[in-house]
LUMNULUM-642429 format. One record per residue (C-alpha): residue in three letters; x, z, y. Coordinates in Angstrom, 1 decimal, padded with zeros to 4 digits. Example, Ala and Ser with C-alpha at 12.3 -4.5 7.8 and 13.67 -1.06 7.14 Angstrom:
2
+------+--------+--------+--------+
| rest |      u |      w |      v |
+------+--------+--------+--------+
|  ala |  012.3 |  007.8 | -004.5 |
|  ser |  013.7 |  007.1 | -001.1 |
+------+--------+--------+--------+
END
This chain:
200
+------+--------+--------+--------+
| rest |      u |      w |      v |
+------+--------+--------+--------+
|  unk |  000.0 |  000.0 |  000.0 |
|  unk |  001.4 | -001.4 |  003.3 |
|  unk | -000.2 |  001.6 |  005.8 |
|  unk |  000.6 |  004.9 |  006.8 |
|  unk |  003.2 |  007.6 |  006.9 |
|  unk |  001.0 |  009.9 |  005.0 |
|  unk |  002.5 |  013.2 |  004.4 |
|  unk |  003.0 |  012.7 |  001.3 |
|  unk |  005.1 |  009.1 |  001.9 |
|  unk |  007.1 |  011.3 |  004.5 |
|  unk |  007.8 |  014.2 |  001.6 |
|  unk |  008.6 |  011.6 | -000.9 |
|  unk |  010.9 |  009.5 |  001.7 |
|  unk |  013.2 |  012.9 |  002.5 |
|  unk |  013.0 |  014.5 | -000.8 |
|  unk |  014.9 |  011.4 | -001.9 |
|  unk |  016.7 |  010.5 |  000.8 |
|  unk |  018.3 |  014.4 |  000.6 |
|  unk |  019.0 |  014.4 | -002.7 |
|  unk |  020.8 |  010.8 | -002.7 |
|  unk |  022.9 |  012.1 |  000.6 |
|  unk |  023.6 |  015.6 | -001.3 |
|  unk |  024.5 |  013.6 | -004.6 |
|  unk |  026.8 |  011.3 | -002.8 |
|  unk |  028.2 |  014.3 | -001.1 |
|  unk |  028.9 |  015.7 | -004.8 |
|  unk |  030.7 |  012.7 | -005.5 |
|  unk |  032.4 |  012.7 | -002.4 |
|  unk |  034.0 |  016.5 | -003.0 |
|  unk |  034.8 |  015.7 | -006.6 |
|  unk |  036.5 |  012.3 | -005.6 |
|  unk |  038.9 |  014.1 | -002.8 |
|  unk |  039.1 |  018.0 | -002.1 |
|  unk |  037.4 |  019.3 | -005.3 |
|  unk |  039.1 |  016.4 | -007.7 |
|  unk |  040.8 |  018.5 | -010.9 |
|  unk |  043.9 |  015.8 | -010.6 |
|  unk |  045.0 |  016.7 | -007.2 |
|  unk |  043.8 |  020.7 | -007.7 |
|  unk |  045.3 |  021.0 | -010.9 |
|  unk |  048.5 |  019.7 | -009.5 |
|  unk |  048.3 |  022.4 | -006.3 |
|  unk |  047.9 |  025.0 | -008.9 |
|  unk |  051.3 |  024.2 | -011.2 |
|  unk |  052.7 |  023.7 | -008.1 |
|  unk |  051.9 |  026.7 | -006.3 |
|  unk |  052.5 |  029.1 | -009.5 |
|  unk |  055.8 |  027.0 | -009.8 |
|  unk |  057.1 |  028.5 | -006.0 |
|  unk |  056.7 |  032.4 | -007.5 |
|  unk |  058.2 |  031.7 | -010.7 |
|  unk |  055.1 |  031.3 | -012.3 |
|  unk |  054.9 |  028.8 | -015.1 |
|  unk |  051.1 |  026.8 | -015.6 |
|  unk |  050.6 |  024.4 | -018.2 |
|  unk |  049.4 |  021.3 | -017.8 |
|  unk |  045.8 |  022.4 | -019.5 |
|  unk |  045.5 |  025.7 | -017.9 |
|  unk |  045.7 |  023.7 | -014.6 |
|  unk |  043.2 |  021.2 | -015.6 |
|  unk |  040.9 |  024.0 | -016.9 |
|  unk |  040.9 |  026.1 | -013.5 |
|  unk |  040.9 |  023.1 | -011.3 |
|  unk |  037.3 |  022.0 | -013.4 |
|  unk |  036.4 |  025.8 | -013.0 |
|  unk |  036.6 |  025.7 | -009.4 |
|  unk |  034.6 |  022.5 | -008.9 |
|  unk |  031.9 |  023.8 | -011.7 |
|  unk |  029.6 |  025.3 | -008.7 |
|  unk |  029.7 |  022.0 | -007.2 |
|  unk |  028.1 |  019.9 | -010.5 |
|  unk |  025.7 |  022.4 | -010.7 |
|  unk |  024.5 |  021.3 | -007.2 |
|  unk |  024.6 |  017.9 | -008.4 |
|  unk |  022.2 |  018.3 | -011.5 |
|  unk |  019.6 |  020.6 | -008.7 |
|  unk |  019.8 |  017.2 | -006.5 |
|  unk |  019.3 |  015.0 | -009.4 |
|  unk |  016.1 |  016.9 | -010.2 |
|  unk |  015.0 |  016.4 | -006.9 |
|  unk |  015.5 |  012.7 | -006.9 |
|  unk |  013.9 |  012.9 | -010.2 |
|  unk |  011.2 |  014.3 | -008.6 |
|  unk |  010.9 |  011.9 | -005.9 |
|  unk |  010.5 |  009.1 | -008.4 |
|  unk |  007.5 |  010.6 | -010.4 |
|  unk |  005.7 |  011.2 | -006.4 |
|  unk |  006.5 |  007.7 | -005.8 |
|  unk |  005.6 |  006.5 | -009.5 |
|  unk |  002.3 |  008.9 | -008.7 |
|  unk |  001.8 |  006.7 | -005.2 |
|  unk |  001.9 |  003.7 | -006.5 |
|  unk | -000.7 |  004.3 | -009.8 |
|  unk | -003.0 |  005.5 | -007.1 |
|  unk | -002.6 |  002.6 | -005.0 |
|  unk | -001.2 |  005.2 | -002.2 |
|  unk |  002.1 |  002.7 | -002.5 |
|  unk |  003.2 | -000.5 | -003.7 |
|  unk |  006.0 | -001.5 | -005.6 |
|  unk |  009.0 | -002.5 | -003.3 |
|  unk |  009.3 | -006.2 | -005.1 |
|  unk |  005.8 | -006.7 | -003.8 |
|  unk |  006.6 | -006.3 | -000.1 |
|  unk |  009.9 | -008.8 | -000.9 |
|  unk |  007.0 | -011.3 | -002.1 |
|  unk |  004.3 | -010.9 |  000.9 |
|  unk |  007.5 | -011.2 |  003.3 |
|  unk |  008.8 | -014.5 |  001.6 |
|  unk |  004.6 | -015.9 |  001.4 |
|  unk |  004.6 | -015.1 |  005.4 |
|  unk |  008.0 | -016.5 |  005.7 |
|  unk |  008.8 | -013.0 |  007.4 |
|  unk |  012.0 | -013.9 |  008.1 |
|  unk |  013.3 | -010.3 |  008.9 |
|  unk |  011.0 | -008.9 |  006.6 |
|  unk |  012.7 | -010.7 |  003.4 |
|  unk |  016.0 | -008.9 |  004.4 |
|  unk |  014.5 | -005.9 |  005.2 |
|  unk |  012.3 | -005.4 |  002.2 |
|  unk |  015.2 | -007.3 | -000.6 |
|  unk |  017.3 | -004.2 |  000.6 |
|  unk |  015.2 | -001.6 |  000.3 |
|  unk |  014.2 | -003.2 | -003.3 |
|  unk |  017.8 | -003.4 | -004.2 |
|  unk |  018.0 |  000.2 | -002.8 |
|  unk |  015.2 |  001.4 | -005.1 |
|  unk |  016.8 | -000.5 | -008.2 |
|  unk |  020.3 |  000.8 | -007.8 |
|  unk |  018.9 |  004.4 | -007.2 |
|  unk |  016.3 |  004.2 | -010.1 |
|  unk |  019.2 |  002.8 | -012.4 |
|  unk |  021.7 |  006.1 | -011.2 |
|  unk |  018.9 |  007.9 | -011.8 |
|  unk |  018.5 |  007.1 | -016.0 |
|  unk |  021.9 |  006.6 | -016.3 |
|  unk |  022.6 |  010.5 | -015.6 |
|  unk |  019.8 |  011.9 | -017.3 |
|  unk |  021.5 |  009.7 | -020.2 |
|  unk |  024.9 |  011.3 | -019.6 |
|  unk |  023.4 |  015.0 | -019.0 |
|  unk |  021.4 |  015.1 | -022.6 |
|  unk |  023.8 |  012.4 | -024.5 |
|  unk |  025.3 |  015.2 | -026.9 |
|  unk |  021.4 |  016.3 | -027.0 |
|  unk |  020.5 |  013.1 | -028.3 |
|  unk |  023.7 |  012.8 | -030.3 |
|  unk |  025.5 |  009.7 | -028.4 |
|  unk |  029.5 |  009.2 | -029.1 |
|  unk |  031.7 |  010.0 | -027.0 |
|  unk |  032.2 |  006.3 | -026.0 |
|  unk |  028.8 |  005.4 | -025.8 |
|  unk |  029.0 |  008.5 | -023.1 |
|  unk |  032.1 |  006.9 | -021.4 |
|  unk |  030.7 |  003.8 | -021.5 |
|  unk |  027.3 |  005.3 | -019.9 |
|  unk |  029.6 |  007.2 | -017.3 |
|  unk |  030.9 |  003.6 | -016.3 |
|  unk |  027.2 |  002.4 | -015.4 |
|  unk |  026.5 |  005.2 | -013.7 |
|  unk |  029.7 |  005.2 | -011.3 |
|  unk |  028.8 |  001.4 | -010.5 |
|  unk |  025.2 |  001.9 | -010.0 |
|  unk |  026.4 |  004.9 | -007.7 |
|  unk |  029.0 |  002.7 | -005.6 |
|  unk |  025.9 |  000.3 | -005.5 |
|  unk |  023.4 |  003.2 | -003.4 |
|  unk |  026.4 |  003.7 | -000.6 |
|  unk |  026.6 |  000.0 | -000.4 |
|  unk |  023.0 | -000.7 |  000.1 |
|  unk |  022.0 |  002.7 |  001.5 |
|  unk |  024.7 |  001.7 |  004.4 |
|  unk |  022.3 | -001.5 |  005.0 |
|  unk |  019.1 |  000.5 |  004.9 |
|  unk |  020.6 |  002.9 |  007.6 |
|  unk |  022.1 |  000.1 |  009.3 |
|  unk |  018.7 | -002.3 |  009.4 |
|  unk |  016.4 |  000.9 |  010.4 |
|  unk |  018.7 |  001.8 |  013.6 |
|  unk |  018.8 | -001.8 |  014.2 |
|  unk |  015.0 | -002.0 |  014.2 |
|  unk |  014.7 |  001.1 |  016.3 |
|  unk |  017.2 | -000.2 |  019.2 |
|  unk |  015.7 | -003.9 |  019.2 |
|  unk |  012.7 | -003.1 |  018.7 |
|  unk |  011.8 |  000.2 |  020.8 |
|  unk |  009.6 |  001.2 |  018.1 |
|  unk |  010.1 |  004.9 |  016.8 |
|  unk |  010.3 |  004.3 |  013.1 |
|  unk |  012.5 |  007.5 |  012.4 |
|  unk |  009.9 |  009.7 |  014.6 |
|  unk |  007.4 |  008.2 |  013.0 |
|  unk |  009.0 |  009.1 |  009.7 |
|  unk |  009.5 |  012.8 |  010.7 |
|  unk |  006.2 |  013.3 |  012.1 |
|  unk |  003.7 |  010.2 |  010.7 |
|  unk |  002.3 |  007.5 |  012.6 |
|  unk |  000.0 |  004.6 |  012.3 |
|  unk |  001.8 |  002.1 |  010.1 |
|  unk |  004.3 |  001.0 |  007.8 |
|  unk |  006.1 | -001.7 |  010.0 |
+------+--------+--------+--------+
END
């Protein structure tokens, strides 16, 4: 449904937008200041200048300790965003939403020029974040369900591609919706906050 910033549009929108900022801040911390590599080579180091020997292991096994508190913000965030998909899943069986493809159709049958960017990122967007999405859950209950370890790694793979996919197109959304607010003059991020007339 192309309409209204309904309240429950709005909570979907920033449930998922902060739990795909929150997870990419995750990933950001465990890629740089919170990476075991770099920490685990602080720690042997450190030890090292009081005479302090570390092995290799021990080092690897603090390091992963110290960053634990951070995955178990991750998995919190990923339940949000699972959350946001069953709201937006809920939307669109009750006709409250549409799904994304649909608006990349309408814009191409009105030859919406802007519109046919606009809505091919956001479907991309939706795709990219729907395929992190499964591909975690898979990695989060893969000894549950008695996957290999390789089938794991290979899993793990997906799921770092689909991830460097969100900042790629999440950068575009961003970019596109300031654009559209600065040529524009029309209040779409207001409007998101506080809920407006339509759906532009």
């Amino acid at each position: 449904m192309e309409g209204k910033y309904t309240k429950l549009y709005r909570i979907w929108h920033w449930l998922m937008a902060f739990s795909v900022i929150g997870l990419l801040g995750t990933v950001f911390l465990r890629k740089t200041f919170l990476s075991w590599h770099t920490n685990s080579d602080i720690i042997i180091a450190k030890f090292s200048e009081q005479g302090i020997v570390v092995t290799e292991e021990l080092a690897k096994v603090t390091a992963q300790a110290i960053r634990s508190g951070m995955w178990e913000w991750h998995y919190i965030l990923a339940v949000g965003l699972g959350l946001s998909m069953i709201i937006r899943m809920y939307m669109m069986i009750t006709k409250k939403a549409e799904m994304p493809i649909i608006y990349v159709f309408k814009s191409f049958k009105n030859n919406d020029n802007q519109g046919k960017i606009k809505y091919t990122v956001y479907t991309i967007l939706c795709f990219f974040i729907m395929a992190m999405s499964i591909s975690g859950a898979i990695i989060y209950f893969g000894q549950d369900l008695n996957m290999s370890k390789d089938s794991i790694y290979n899993v793990k793979e997906i799921h770092e591609n689909m991830m460097n996919g969100v900042i790629i197109f999440v950068i575009l959304h961003l970019t596109g919706v300031f654009k559209h607010e600065l040529t524009t003059k029309e209040p779409i991020i207001s409007k998101m906050i506080h809920g407006n007339d339509t759906i532009s």
